[in-house]
C-alpha positions in Angstrom: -22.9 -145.4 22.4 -22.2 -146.3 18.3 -21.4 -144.0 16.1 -24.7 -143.6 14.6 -26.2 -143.0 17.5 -23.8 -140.5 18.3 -23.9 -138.7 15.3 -28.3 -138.7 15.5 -27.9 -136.6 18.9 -26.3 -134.0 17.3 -28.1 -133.3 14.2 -31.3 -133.9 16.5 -29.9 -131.4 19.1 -29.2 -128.5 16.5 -32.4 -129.1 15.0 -34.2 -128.5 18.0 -32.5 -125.8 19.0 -32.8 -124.0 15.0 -36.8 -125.1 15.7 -37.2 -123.3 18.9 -35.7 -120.2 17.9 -37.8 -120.2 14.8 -40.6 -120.4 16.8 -39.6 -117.2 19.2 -38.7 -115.4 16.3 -42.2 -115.9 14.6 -43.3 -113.6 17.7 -40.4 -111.1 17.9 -39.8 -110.9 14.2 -39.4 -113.4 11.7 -35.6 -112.3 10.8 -34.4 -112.5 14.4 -34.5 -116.6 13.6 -30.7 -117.6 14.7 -30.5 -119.0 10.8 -31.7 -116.3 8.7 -29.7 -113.6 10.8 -26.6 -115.8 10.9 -27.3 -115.8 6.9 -28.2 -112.2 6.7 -25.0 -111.3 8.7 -22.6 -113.6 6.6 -24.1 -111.8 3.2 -23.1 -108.2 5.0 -19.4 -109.7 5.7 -19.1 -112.1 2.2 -16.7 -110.1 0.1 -18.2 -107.9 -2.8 -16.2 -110.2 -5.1 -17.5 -113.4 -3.9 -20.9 -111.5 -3.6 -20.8 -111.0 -7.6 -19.3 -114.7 -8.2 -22.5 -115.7 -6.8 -25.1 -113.9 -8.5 -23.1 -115.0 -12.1 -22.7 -118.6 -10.7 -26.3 -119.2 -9.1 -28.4 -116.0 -10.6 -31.5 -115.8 -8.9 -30.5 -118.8 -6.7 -27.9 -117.7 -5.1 -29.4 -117.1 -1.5 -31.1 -120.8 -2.0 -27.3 -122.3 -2.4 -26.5 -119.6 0.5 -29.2 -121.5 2.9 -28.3 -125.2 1.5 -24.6 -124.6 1.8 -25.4 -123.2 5.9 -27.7 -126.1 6.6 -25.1 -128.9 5.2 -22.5 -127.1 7.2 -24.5 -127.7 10.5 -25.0 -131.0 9.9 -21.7 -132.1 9.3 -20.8 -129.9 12.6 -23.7 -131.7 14.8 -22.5 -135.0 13.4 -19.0 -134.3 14.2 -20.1 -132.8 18.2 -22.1 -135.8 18.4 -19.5 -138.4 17.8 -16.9 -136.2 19.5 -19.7 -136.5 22.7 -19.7 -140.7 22.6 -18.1 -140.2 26.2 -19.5 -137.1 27.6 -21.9 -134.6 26.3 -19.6 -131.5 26.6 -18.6 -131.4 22.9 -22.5 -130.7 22.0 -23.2 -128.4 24.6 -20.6 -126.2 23.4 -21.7 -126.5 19.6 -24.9 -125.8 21.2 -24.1 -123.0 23.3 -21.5 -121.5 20.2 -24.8 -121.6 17.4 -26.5 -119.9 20.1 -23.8 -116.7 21.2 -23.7 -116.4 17.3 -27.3 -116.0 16.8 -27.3 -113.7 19.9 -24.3 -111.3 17.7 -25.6 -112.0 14.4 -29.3 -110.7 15.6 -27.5 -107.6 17.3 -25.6 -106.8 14.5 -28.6 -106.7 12.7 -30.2 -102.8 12.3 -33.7 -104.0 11.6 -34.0 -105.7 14.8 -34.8 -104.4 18.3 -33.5 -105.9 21.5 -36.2 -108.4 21.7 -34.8 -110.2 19.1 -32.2 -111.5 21.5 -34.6 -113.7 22.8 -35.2 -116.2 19.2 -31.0 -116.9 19.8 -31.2 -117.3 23.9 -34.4 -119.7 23.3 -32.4 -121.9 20.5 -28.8 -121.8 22.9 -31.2 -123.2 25.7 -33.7 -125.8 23.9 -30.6 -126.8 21.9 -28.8 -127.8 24.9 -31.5 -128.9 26.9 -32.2 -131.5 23.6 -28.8 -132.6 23.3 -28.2 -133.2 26.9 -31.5 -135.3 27.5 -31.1 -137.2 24.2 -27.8 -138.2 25.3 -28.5 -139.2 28.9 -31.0 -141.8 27.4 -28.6 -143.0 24.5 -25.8 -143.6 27.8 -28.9 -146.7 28.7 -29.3 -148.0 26.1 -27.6 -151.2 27.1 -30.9 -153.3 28.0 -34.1 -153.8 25.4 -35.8 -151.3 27.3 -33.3 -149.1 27.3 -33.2 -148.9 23.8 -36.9 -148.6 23.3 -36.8 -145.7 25.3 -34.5 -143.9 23.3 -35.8 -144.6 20.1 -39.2 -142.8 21.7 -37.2 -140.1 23.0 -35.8 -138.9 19.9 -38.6 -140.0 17.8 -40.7 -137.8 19.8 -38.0 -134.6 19.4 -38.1 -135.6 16.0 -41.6 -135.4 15.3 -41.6 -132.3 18.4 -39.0 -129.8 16.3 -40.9 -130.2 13.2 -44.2 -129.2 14.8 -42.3 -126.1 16.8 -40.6 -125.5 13.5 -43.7 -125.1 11.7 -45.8 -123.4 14.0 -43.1 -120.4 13.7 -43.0 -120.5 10.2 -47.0 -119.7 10.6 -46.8 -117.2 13.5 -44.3 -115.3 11.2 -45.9 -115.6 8.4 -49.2 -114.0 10.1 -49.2 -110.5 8.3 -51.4 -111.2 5.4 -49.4 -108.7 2.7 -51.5 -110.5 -0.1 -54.8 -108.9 2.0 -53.1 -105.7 2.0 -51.9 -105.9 -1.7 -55.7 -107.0 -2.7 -57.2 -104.1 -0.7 -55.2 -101.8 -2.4 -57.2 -102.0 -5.4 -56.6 -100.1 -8.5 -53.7 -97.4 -8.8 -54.7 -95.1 -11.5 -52.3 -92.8 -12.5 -53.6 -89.4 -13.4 -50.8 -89.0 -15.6 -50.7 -92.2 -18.1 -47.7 -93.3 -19.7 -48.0 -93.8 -23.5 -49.3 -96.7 -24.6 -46.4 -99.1 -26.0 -46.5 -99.3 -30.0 -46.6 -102.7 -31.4 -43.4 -102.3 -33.1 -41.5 -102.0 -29.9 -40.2 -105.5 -29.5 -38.8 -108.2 -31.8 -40.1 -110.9 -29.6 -41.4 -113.2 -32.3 -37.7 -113.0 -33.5 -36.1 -114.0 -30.2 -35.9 -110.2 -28.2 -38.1 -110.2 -24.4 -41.1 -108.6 -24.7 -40.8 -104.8 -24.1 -42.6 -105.0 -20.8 -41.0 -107.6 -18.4 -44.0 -109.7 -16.8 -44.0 -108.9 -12.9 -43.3 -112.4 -12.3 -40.2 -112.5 -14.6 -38.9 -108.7 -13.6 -35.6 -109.7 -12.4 -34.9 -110.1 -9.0 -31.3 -109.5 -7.2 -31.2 -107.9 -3.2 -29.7 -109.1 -0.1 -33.3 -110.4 1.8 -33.2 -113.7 2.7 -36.5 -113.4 3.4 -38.5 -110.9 1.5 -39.8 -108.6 4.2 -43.8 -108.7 4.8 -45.1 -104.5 5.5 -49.0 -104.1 4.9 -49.5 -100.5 3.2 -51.9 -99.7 6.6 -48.9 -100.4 8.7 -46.2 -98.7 6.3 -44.7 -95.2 7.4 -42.3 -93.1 5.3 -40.0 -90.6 7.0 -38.6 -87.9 4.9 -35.8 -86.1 6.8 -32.5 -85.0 7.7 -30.9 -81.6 5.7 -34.6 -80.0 5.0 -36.1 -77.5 6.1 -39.1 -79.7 7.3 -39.5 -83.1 8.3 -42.3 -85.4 6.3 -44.0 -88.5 7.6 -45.8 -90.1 5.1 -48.6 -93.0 4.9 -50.2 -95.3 2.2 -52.7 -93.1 2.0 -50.8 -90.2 2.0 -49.2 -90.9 -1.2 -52.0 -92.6 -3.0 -54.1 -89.5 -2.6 -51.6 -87.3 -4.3 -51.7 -87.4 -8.3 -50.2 -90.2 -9.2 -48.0 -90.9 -12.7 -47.1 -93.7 -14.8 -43.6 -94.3 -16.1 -41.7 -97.0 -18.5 -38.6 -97.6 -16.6 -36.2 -100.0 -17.6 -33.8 -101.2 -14.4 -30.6 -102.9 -15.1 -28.3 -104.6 -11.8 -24.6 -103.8 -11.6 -23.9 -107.2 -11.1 -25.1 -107.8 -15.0 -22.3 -109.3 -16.8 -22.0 -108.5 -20.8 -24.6 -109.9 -21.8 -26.5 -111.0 -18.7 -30.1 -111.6 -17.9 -30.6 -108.8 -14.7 -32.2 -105.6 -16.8 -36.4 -105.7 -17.1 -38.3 -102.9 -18.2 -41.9 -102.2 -16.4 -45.2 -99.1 -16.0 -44.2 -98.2 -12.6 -46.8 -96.1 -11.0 -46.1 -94.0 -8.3 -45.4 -90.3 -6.7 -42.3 -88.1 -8.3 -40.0 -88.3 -5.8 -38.7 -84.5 -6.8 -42.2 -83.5 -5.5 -41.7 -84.9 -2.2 -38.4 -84.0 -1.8 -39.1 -80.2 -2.9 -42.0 -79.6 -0.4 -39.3 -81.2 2.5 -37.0 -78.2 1.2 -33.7 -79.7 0.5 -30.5 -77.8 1.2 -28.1 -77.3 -1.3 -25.1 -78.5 0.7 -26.9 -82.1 1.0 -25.5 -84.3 -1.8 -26.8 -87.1 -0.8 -30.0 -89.2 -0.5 -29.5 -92.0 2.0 -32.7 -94.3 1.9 -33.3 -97.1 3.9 -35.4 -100.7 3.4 -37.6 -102.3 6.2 -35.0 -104.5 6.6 -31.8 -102.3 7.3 -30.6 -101.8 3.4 -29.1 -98.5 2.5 -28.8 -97.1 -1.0 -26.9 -93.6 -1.8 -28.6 -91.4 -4.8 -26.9 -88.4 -5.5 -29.5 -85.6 -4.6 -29.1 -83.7 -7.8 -30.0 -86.7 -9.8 -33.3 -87.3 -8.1 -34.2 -83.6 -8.3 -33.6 -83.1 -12.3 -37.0 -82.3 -13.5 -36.5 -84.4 -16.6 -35.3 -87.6 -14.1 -38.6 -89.2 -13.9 -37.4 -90.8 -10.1 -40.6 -91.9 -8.4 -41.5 -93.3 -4.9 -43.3 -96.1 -6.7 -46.6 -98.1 -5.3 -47.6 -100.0 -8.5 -46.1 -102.2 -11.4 -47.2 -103.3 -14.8 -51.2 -102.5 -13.6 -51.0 -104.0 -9.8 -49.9 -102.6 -6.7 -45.7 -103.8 -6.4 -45.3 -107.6 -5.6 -44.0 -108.3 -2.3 -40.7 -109.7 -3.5 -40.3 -106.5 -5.8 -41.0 -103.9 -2.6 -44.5 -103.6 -1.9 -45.8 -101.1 -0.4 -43.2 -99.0 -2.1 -39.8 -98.7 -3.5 -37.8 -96.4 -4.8 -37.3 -96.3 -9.2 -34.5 -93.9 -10.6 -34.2 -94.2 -14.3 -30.5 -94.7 -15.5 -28.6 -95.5 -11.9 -27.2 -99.0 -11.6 -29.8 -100.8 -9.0 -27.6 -100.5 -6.1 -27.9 -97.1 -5.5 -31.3 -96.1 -7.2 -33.9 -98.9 -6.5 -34.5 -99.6 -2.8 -37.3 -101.6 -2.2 -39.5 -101.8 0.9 -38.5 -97.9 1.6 -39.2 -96.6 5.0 -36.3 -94.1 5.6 -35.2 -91.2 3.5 -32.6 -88.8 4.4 -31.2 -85.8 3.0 -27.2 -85.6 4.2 -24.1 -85.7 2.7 -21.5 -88.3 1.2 -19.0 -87.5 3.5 -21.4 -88.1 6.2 -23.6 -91.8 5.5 -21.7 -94.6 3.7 -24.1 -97.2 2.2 -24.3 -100.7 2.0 -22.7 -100.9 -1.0 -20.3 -98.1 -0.7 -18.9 -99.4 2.5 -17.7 -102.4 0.2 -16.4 -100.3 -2.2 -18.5 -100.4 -5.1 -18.7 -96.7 -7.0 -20.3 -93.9 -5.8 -21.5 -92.7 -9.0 -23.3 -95.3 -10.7 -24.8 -94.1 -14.2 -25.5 -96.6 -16.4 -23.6 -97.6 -19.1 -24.4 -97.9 -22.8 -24.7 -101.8 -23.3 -26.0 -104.2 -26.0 -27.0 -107.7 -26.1 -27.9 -110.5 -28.4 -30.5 -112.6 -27.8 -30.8 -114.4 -30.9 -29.0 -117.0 -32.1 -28.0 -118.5 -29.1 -24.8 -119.7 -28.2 -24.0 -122.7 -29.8 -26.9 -123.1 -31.4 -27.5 -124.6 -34.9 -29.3 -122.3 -37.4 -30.9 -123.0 -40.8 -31.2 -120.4 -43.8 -31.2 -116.8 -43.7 -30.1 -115.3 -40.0 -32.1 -113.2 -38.7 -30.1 -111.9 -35.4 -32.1 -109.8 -33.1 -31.0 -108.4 -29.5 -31.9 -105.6 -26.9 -29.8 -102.3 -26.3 -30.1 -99.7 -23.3 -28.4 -96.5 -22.1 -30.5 -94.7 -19.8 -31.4 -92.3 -19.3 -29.8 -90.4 -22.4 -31.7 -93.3 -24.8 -30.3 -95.7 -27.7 -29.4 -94.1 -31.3 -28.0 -97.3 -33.2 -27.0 -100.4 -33.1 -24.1 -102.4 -34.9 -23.7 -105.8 -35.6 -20.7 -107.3 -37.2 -19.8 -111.0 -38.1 -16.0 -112.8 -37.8 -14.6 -109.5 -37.5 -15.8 -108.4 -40.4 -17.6 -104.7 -41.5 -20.1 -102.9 -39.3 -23.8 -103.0 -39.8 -26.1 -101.2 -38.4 -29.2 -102.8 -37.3 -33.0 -102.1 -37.5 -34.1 -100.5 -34.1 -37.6 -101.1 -32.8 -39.9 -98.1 -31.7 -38.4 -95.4 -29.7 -40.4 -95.5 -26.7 -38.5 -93.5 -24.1 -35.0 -92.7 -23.2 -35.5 -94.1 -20.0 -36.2 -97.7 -21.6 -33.9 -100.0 -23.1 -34.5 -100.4 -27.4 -34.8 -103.8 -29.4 -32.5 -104.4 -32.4 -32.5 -106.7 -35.6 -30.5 -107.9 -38.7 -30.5 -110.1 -41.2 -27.5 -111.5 -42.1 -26.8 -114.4 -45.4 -23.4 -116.3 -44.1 -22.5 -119.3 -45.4 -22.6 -122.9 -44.0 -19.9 -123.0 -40.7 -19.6 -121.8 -37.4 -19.5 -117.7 -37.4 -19.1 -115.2 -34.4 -21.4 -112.0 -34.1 -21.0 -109.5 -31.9 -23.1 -106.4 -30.9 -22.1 -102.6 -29.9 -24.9 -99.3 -29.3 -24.5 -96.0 -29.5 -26.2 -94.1 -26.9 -28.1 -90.3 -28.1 -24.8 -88.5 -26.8 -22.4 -90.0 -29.3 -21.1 -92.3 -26.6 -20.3 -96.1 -28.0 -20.6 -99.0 -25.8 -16.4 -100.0 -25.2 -14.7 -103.1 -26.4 -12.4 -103.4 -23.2 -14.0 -105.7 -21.1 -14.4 -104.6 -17.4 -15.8 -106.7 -14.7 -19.0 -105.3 -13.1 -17.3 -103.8 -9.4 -17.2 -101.4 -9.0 -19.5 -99.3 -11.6 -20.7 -101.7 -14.2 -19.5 -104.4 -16.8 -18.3 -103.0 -20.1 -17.5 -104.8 -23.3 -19.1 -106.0 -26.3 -21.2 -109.0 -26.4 -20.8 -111.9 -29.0 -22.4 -115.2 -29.7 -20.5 -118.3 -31.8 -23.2 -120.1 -33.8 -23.4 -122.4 -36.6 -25.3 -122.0 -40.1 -26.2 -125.5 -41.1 
């Protein structure tokens, strides 16, 4: 058998074997497929440092490069088992039979899987030894013409075979129609309406984001490989735990209640000085105080513990959620639409100015009252902060770095610190005096506040750099600080040239 040949078998044989647990896991749950939970697994056990390295390296795409990175890793290893197999086929069978006992833990260790998930892993351990087996049986005669034309139909045929099992679990799993369920929602009108956003509350002709993200540019940073699919009909909330009654809560439920509207600006840990991962949006939704007060909390319980569809868990200190001025809502709707899927439909939790990681669950099911002491989540067990206020941050948006600008400078930026809300912004140039800047219209403490200057500097390259001041006194420090485990501090600056 050549080396080619050799090599073919492998990738072939793990193919198949990805395929036919694809396919299994289409019917027992789309995340029980032996790659995504192998992927889902490796994010829980990836280091919180590596975690945030990936999120500043690859943004957005950092579970894309996650998936690439796993699939070039098992081709390299099938090509390797399949030349190590020229001789006998026991090298492959135990690649075969290791991808499978690790798809068997990985979909164990996962908590938003029942025991039937076992059977996507046992599936791809047997076709993907079965496959390899077979293939190389018929590579071992191809010594005559015939022999050879056999092989070539052979593993055209498994070829052509995995794609079709491949796909045809990729469409089983993909059967819950969400979009249906988002369409029949229909209109969310809150009975409380927030105000309607002045004209003067962005800069954006002058280089700030507009003051309410789009949905489809809301930033976007979780764990979910693959965003989980819950139809509103099928979606269940259990409220629980240290209460003095137990809740279950539907849709319906919720959407009957009186529902308000709320300008919420979220901002991610993982945002560097002055990174991209804040948005601002109208969520609509339920106060979560509401809910929580006709559970009856108990004042020893410190700690709300929610939990996604998927197995995520998010700790919100209790007395947060329950200040009557917090604004925290069980939210169903987003800039006029019920939530996108990626962005937690059928409903999420919003807690204006907590970090992301311990405010914002998305695809809620679970919530429970408890203690600290008692549930550690995702995050805390990988020893980010407990506590997780936001921090008074600025940012500057325009010029860009490095860019090239002609005449007057007009520098403009964004500032946040909810939920206590911006007071002023400074801007200085090479070190030189403060200025304060122009803010735009105060909409809410909650929200983050656009800033602008204008500044006559002569021809030459020229550093600016940015600090706010948040309601409180409190200015935004110069020390720079990573983001783990509570948040990234410093002051932002930009090197530009005036041509």
């Amino acid at each position: 058998m050549n080396r080619w040949t050799a090599a073919l078998i492998g990738i072939v044989g793990v193919a198949a074997a990805l395929a036919a647990g694809h396919l299994v896991a289409g019917l027992v749950g789309p995340s029980a497929s032996p790659f995504l939970a192998v992927g889902n697994t490796a994010i829980d056990f990836t280091p919180s440092a590596v975690k945030d390295f990936a999120v500043r390296a690859f943004g957005t795409s950092d579970k894309l490069v996650l998936l690439l990175g796993m699939a070039v890793v098992l081709v390299v290893l099938a090509a390797v088992a399949g030349l190590l197999s020229r001789r006998s086929p026991t090298p492959g069978t135990v690649l075969a039979v290791v991808i499978g006992l690790l798809g068997v833990v990985a979909v164990l260790y996962r908590p938003d899987l029942g025991q039937l998930g076992v059977l996507a892993p046992i599936a791809s351990l047997a076709a993907g030894v079965a496959v390899f087996r077979w293939l190389h049986g018929k590579a071992s005669e191809t010594s005559t013409v015939e022999g050879r034309r056999t092989f070539l139909i052979a593993s055209g045929a498994t070829v052509v075979g995995t794609g079709l099992v491949g796909l045809t679990g990729q469409l089983i799993g993909g059967r819950v129609d969400v979009e249906a369920s988002r369409r029949a929602v229909g209109d969310l009108t809150p009975s409380a309406p927030a105000p309607a956003i002045p004209a003067d509350a962005d800069f954006a002709a002058e280089g700030t984001p507009t003051f309410i993200t789009p949905n489809e540019d809301f930033y976007r940073i979780d764990t979910a490989l693959s965003v989980p699919r819950v139809r509103a009909e099928d979606w269940v909330l259990r409220v629980h735990g240290m209460v003095d009654r137990e809740l279950t809560l539907r849709y319906d439920d919720l959407r009957r209640r009186d529902l308000v509207e709320r300008a919420v600006t979220l901002v991610c840990v993982s945002n560097e000085v002055g990174g991209p991962y804040i948005s601002t949006a109208n969520f609509v939704g339920v106060p979560l105080r509401d809910v929580l007060l006709e559970a009856g909390v108990h004042l020893d319980a410190d700690q709300l513990f929610s939990t996604s569809v998927d197995g995520w868990t998010a700790g919100t200190p209790t007395a947060v959620v329950l200040e009557p001025d917090r604004g925290a809502l069980i939210a169903l709707g987003m800039n006029g639409e019920p939530l996108p899927v990626e962005h937690g439909f059928p409903a999420r939790l919003v807690v204006p100015g907590l970090y992301g990681y311990v405010s914002a669950t998305k695809w809620v099911v679970d919530l429970e009252l408890t203690t600290f002491a008692d549930r550690q989540a995702y995050w805390l067990e990988r020893r980010w902060a407990r506590e997780a206020p936001v921090k008074v941050m600025s940012r500057i948006d325009s010029p860009r770095r490095q860019s090239k600008v002609s005449g007057r400078v007009v520098a403009t930026g964004v500032a946040w610190a909810q939920p206590t809300g911006v007071a002023r912004v400074e801007v200085r140039v090479d070190n030189g005096p403060w200025r304060t800047a122009a803010l735009s219209a105060d909409v809410s403490d909650s929200t983050w506040r656009m800033w602008r200057v204008e500044l006559d500097l002569p021809r030459g390259g020229h550093t600016i750099e940015s600090r706010a001041t948040d309601k409180a006194g409190a200015t935004q420090p110069q020390a720079r600080l990573d983001p783990l485990p509570d948040g990234a501090t410093g002051w932002h600056s930009v090197f530009f040239t005036v041509e």
